[in-house]
C-alpha positions in Angstrom: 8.7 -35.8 16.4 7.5 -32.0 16.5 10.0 -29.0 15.8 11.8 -27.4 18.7 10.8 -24.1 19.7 13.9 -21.7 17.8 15.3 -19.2 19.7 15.6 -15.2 19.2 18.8 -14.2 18.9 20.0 -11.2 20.4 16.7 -10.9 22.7 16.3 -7.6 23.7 16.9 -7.5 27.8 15.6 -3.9 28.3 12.7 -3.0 25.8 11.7 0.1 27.7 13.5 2.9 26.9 14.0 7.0 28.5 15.0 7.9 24.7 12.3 7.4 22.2 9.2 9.0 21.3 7.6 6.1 19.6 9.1 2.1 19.4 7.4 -1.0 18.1 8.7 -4.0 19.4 7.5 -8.0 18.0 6.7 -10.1 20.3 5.8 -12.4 18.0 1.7 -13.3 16.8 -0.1 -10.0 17.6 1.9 -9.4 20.7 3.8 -5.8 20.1 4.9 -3.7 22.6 4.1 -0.6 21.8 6.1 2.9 23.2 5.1 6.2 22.9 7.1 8.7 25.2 6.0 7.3 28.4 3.2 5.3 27.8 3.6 1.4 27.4 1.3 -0.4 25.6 0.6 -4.1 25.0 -1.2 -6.1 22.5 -2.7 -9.2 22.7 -0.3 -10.7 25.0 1.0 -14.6 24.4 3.7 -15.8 25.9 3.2 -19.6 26.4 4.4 -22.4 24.3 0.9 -23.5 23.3 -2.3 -21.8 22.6 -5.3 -23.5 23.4 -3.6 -26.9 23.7 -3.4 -27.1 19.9 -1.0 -24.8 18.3 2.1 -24.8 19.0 4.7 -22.1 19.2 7.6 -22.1 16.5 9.6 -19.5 17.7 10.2 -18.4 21.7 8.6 -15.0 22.7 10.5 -11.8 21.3 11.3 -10.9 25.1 10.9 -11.8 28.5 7.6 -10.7 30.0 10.0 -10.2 33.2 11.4 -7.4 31.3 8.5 -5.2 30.9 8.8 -3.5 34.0 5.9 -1.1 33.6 3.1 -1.1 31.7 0.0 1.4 31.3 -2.4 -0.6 29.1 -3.0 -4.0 27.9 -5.3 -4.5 24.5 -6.9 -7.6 24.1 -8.5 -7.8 20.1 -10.9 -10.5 21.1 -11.3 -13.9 23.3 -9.6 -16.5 21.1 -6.7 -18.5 23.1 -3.8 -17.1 21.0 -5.3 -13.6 21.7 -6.5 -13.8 25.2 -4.3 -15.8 27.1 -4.8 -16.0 31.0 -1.4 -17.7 31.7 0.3 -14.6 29.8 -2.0 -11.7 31.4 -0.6 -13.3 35.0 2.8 -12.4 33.9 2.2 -8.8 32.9 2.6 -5.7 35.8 -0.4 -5.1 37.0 -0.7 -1.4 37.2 -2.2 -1.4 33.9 -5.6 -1.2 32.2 -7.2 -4.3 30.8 -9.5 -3.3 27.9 -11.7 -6.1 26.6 -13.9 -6.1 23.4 -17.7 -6.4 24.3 -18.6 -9.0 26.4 -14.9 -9.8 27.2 -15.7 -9.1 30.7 -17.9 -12.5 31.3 -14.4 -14.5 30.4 -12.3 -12.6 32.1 -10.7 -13.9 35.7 -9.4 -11.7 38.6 -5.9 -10.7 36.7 -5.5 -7.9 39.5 -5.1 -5.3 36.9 -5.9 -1.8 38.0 -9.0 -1.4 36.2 -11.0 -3.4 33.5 -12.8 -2.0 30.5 -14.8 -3.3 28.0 -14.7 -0.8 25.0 -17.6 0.0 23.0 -17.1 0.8 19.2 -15.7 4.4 18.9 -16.1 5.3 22.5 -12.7 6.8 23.7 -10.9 5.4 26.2 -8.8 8.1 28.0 -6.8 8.5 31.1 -3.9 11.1 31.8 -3.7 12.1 28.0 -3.7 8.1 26.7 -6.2 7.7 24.1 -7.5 4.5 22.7 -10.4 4.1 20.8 -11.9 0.9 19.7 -12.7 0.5 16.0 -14.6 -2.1 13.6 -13.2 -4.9 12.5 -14.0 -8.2 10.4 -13.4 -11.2 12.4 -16.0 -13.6 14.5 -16.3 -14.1 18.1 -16.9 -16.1 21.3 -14.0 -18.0 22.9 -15.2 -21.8 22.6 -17.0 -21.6 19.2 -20.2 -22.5 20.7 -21.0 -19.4 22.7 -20.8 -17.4 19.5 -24.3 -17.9 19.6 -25.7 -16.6 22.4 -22.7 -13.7 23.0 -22.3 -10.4 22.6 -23.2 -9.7 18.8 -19.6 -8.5 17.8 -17.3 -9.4 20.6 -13.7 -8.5 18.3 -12.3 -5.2 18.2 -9.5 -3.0 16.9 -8.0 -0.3 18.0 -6.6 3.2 17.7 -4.3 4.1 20.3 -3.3 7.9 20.4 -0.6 10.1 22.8 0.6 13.0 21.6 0.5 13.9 18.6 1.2 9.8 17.1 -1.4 7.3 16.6 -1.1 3.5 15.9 -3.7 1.4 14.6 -3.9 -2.4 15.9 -6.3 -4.4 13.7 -6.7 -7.4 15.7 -7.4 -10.3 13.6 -9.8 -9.1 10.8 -10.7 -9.9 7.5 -10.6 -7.6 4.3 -13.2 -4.9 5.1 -12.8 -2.1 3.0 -16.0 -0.3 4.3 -14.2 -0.4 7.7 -10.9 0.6 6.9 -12.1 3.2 4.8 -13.7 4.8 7.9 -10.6 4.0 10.3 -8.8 5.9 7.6 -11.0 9.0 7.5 -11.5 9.5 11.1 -8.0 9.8 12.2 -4.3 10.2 10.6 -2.5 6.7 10.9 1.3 6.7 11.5 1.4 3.2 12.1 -0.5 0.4 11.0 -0.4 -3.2 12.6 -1.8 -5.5 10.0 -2.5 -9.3 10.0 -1.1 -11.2 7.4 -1.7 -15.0 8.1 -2.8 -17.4 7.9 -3.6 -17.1 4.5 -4.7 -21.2 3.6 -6.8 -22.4 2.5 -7.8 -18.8 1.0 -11.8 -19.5 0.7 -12.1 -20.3 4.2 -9.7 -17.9 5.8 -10.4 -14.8 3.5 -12.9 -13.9 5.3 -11.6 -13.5 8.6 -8.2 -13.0 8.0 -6.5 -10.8 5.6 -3.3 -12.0 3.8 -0.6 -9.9 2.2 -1.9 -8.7 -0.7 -5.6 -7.5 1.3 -2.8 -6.3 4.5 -1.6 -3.9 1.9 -5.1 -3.1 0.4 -6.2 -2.6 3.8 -3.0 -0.3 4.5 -3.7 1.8 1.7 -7.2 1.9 2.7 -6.3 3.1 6.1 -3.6 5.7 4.8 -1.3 5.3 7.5 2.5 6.2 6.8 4.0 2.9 8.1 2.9 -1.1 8.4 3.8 -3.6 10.3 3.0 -7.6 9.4 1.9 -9.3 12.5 0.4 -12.4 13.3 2.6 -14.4 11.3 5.6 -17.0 11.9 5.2 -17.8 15.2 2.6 -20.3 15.7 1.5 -23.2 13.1 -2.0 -22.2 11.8 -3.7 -22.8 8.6 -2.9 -25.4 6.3 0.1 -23.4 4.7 3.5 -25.4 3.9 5.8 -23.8 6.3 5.5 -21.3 9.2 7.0 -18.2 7.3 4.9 -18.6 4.3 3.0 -15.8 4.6 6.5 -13.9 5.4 7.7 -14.8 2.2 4.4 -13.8 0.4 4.8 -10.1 2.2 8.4 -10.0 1.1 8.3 -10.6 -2.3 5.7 -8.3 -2.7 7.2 -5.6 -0.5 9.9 -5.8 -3.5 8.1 -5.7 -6.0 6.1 -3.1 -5.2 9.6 -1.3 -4.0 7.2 -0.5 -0.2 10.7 -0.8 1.8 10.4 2.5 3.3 6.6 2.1 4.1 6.2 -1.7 4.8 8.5 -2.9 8.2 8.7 -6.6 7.8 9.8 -7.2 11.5 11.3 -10.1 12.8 10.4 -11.7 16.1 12.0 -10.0 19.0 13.2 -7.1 16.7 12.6 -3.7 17.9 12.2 0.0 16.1 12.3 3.5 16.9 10.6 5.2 14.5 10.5 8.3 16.8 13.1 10.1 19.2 12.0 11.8 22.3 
């Protein structure tokens, strides 16, 4: 008999706010929504119960899409089914831009989204002051598995998103690159830092494309951004790890012991922060 889906308590009903310069909100997986002054911003948006008929949620989504009212651009890291969900896009406003890693385009439906991008590795992005600048990451591609071989040579992606005067960095899924985040790190000043974290078993076969806690932090330091935030963990069951918050646990223990409390925001799904006023 599976697990029921466990509810967020204390969802929040209005996650768009007139009084903040920058918010990070959890969705849960990669999903953050991401505020700065008046810009919204969404990543990776997933929102149904399963991904790909396979995985199945653990926890509900940190809010209802219903409550994002507005929306200016939708991120989408690369074409896996947790990552690039249809059924979630058609539940987003759609006065919004949809920007696609290379080749993203060929998957992509008629969402009805205001305009469509597929962004080219440190080609800006930029529309009334809105930055966003996709960046190299370590991760593979296609959306099937099969058509990894005849598709776009990289078609994953991070990104640098960048409004006045802050700048967030969304990894994506990735793997521990230091070359790349070296370069992330030297080309722009990081406030905040979105960093994958699971799943982290079996190590050999998921260190490569998907960094854990101890190469999140390695990668943070890399990047030297001021703040990170563990995402794509404890929401879905993936890997071969023991329980869903494993990786949580990893990432809190060594946020201890390495006393990173002020640095290192271990969210939880649904939870929301204002790390700047307006």
């Amino acid at each position: 008999m599976s697990e029921p889906i466990r509810p967020v308590a204390h969802k929040v009903a209005e996650p768009i706010r007139s009084d903040v310069g920058l918010s990070i909100l959890w969705v849960g997986h990669a999903t953050v929504l991401i505020q700065i002054h008046d810009k919204i911003i969404i990543t990776d948006p997933v929102f149904t119960k399963t991904v790909g008929l396979l995985a199945k949620r653990s926890i509900e989504p940190g809010i209802d899409p219903a409550s994002i009212t507005r929306l200016n651009t939708v991120l989408i890291s690369h074409l896996h089914f947790d990552h690039f969900s249809y059924s979630s896009l058609d539940m987003l406003p759609k006065q919004a831009t949809l920007i696609l890693p290379p080749g993203g385009a060929q998957y992509s439906p008629e969402f009805g989204f205001s305009d469509t991008r597929e962004g080219k590795t440190w080609e800006v992005i930029e529309e009334d002051g809105l930055r966003i600048t996709p960046v190299p990451v370590q991760h593979f591609g296609g959306r099937y598995g099969f058509d990894a071989l005849w598709g776009p040579a990289r078609p994953w992606t991070g990104y640098v998103i960048e409004y006045k005067g802050t700048t967030i960095f969304f990894s994506g899924d990735t793997g521990y690159n230091p070359e790349f985040f070296k370069e992330i790190g030297r080309r722009f000043h990081i406030d905040v830092a979105l960093l994958p974290i699971a799943p982290v078993e079996p190590r050999d076969f998921m260190k490569r494309v998907h960094t854990d806690p101890a190469e999140a932090l390695q990668a943070f330091d890399d990047l030297g951004a001021k703040i990170m935030i563990p995402i794509h963990h404890d929401t879905f069951f993936q890997g071969l790890e023991p329980e869903v918050g494993y990786a949580k646990k990893l990432m809190k223990a060594l946020i201890e012991e390495r006393k990173l409390q002020d640095h290192v925001l271990l969210l939880n799904v649904g939870e929301q922060v204002v790390l700047k006023n307006e």
